[in-house]
C-alpha positions as CSV (number, residue, x, y, z in Angstrom):
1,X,2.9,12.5,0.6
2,X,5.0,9.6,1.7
3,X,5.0,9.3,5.6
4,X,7.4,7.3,7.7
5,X,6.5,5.4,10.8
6,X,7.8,3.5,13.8
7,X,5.2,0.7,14.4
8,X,5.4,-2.6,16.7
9,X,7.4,-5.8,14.6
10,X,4.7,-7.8,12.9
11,X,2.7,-10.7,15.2
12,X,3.9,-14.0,14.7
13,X,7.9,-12.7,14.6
14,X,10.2,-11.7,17.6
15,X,11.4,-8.8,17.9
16,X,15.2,-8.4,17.9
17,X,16.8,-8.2,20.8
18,X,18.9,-5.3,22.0
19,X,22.0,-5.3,22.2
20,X,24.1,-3.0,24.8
21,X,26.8,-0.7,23.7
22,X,26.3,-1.8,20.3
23,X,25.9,-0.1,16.9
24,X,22.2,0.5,16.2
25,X,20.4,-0.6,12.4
26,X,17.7,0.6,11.0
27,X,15.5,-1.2,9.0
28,X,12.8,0.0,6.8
29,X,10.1,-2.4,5.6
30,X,8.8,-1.1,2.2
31,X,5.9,-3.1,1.1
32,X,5.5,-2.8,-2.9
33,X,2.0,-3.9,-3.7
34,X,-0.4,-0.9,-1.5
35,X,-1.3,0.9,-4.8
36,X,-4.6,0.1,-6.4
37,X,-3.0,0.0,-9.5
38,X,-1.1,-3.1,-10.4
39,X,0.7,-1.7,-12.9
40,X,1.1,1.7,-11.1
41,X,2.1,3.7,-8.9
42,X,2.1,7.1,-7.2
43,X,3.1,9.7,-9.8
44,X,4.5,12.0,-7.4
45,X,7.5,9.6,-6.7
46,X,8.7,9.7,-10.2
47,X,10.1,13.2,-9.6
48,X,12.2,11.7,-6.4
49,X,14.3,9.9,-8.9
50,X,17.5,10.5,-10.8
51,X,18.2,9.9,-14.1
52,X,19.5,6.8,-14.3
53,X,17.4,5.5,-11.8
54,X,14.3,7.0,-14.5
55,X,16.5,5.1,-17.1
56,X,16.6,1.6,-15.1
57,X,12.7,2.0,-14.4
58,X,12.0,2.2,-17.8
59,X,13.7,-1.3,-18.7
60,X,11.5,-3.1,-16.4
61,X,9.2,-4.9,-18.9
62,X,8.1,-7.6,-16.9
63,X,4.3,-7.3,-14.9
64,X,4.8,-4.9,-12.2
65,X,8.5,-4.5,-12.3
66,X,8.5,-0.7,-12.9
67,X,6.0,-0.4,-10.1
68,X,8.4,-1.7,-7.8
69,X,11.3,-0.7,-8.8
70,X,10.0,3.0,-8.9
71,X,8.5,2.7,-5.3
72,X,11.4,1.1,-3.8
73,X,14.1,3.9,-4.7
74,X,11.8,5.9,-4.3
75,X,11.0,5.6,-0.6
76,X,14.7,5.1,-0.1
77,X,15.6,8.5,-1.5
78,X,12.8,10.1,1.1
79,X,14.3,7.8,4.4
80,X,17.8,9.1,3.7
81,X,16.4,12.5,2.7
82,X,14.9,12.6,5.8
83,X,18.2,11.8,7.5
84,X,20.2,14.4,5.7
85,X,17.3,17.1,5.9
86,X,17.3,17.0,2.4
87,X,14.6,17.5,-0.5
88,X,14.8,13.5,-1.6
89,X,15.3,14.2,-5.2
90,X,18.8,16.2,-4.4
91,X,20.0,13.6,-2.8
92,X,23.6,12.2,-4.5
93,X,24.2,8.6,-5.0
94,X,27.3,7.4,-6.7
95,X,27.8,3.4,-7.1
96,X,30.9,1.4,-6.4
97,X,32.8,-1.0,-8.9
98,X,30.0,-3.9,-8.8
99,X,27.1,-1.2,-8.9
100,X,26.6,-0.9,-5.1
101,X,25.1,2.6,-4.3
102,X,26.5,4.9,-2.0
103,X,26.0,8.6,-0.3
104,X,28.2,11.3,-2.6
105,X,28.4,13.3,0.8
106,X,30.6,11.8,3.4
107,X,28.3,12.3,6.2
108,X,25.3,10.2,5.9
109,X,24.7,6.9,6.9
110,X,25.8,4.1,4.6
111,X,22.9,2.2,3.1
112,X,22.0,-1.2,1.3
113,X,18.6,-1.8,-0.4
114,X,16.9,-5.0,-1.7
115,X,13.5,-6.2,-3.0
116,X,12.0,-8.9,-3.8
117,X,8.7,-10.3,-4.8
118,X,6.3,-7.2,-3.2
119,X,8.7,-5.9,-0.6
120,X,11.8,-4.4,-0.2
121,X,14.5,-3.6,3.1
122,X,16.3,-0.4,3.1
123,X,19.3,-1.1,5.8
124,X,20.4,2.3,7.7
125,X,23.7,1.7,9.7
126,X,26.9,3.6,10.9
127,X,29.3,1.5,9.1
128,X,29.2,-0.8,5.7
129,X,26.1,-2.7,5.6
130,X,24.2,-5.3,3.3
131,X,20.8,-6.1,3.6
132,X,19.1,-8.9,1.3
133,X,15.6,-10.1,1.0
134,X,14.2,-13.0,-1.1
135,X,10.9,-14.8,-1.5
136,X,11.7,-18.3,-2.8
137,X,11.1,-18.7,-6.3
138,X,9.5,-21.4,-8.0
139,X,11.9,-23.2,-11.1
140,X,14.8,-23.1,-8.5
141,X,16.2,-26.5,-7.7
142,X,17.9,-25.6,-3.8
143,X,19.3,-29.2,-3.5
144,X,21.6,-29.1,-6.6
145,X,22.5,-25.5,-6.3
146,X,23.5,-25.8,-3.0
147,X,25.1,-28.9,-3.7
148,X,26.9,-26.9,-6.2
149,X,28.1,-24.0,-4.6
150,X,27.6,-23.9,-1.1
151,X,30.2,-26.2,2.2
152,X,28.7,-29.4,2.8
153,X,27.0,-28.6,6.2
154,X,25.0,-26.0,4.4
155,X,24.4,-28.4,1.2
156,X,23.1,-30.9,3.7
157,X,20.7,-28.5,5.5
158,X,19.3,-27.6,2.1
159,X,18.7,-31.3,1.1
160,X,17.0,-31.7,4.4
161,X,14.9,-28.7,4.6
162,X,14.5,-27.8,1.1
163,X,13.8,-24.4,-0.2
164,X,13.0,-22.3,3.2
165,X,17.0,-23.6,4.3
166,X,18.3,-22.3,1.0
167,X,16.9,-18.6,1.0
168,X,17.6,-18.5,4.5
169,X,21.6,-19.1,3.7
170,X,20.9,-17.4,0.6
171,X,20.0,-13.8,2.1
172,X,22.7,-14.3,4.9
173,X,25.6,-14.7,2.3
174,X,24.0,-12.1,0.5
175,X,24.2,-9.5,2.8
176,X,27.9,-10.2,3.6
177,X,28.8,-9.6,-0.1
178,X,26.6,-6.8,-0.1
179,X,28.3,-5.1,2.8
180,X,31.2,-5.9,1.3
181,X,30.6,-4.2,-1.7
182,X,31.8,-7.3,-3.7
183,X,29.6,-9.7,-6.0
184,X,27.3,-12.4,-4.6
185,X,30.1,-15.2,-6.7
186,X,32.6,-14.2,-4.4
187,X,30.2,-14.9,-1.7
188,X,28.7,-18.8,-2.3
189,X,31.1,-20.4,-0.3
190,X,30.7,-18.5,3.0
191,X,29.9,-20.5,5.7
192,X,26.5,-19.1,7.2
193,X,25.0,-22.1,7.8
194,X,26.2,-22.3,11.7
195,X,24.8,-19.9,13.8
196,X,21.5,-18.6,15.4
197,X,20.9,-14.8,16.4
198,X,23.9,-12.8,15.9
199,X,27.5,-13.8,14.2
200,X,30.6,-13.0,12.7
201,X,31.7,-14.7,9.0
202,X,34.8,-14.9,7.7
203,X,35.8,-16.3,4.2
204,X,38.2,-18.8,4.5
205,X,39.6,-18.5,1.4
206,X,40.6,-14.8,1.9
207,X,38.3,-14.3,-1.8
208,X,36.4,-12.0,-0.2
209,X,38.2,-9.7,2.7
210,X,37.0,-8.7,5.7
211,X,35.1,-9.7,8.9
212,X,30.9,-9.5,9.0
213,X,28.3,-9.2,11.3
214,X,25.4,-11.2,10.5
215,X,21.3,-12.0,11.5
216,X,18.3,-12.7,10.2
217,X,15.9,-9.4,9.6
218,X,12.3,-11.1,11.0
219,X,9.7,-11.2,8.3
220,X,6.5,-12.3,7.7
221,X,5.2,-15.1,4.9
222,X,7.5,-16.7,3.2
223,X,10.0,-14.2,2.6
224,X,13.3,-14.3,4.7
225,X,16.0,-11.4,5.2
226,X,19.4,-10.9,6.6
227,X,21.3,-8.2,7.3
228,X,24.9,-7.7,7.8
229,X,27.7,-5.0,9.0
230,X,31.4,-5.2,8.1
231,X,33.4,-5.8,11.1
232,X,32.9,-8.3,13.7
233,X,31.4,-5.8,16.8
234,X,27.9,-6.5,18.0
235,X,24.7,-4.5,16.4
236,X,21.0,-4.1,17.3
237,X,18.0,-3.9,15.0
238,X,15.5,-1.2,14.9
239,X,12.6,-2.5,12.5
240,X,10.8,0.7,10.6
241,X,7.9,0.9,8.1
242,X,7.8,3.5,5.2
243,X,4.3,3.7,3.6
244,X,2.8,6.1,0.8
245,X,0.0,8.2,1.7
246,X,-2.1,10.6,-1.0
247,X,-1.4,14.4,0.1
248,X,-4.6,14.8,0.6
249,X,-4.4,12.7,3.9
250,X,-0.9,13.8,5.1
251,X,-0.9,17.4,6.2
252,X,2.5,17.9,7.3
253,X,2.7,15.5,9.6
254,X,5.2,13.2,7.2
255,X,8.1,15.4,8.2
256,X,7.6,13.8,11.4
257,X,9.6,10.6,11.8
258,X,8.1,8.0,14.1
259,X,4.5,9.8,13.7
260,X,1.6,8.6,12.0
């Protein structure tokens, strides 16, 4: 059975720091790629998923893609199960004009999911959130679509720091639009480019309304994450692992969140 845990932020990043009287987000790390099967993946969490999440599986044609996609929504379904003290495969989900998911019930936490490459950040917070997580992909040419799309400063960064700078301003703007519940075109001009820890961004065109809260999520390799709250008050960062484990190994202790 899958089994939630609690462990110590991976060596090599620092740990967020808290921050008093604040919100708190949780966020789950959910690596993709712990099944011996390249092109599978536990069977049991087929059952978790609705139908048009089955639906969306089944379109992934590319190597792996239905792997991930199906452990990714997946695990979510069990973290907010878990939450709600719900079986993970009654959990309701209905999605928003531009396709973002959210709780049908009105008391849950609101969520954002991403993945990317062989890992994927479920975001857990008391208000609107967006989480975003990208591993930089090869083809891409940063300098001209930053050029492109993104305020000067930011362009500039990116043609001095190449591709690491981009999906660094990348995920940030990302998770804004996600929080916002908007599309990531309404987002390319949001100036993220200026800050270090813990911010609020505005768009100063007024495209995309509101006020958010934004940070990097810490990550190892080359992948880099952001998460983001709507509103401009403070939040702190609880990091989280979900990982799969056969139900021969589990007993019962996978009820028990924070336990291994």
């Amino acid at each position: 059975m899958p089994e939630l845990t609690n462990p110590e932020p991976a060596r090599g990043t620092p740990a967020p720091a808290p921050v008093p009287d604040a919100d708190e987000v949780e966020i789950w790390r959910i690596p993709l790629d712990s099944w011996p099967d390249p092109e599978g993946y536990p069977p049991e969490l087929d059952d978790i998923l609705d139908d048009a999440e089955k639906e969306r599986a089944r379109r992934g044609t590319e190597p792996g893609m239905r792997r991930r996609f199906v452990i990714a929504h997946a695990a979510s379904r069990i973290i907010l199960g878990e939450r709600l003290g719900r079986a993970p495969e009654s959990v309701r989900l209905i999605r928003g004009r531009w396709g973002k998911p959210r709780l049908a019930q009105d008391n849950g936490p609101h969520f954002s999911l991403s993945h990317s490459g062989e890992l994927a950040l479920l975001a857990l917070a008391p208000r609107p959130v967006g989480v975003d997580v990208e591993r930089p992909r090869a083809g891409l040419d940063p300098a001209r679509l930053a050029e492109r799309f993104f305020p000067a400063e930011e362009s500039a960064w990116v043609a001095r720091d190449g591709r690491s700078a981009f999906t660094r301003l990348w995920t940030r703007k990302e998770a804004c639009v996600k929080a916002a519940g908007g599309r990531l075109a309404q987002g390319m001009a949001l100036p993220v480019g200026r800050f270090s820890g813990q911010a609020a961004v505005r768009d100063p065109t007024g495209g995309l309304p509101g006020t958010w809260r934004v940070q990097d999520v810490p990550l190892t390799g080359a992948y880099a994450g952001a998460v983001a709250l709507l509103g401009d008050g403070p939040f702190s960062v609880s990091l989280r692992m979900w990982y799969h484990v056969p139900p021969e190994q589990s007993g019962s202790v996978w009820n028990t969140l924070g336990v291994k």
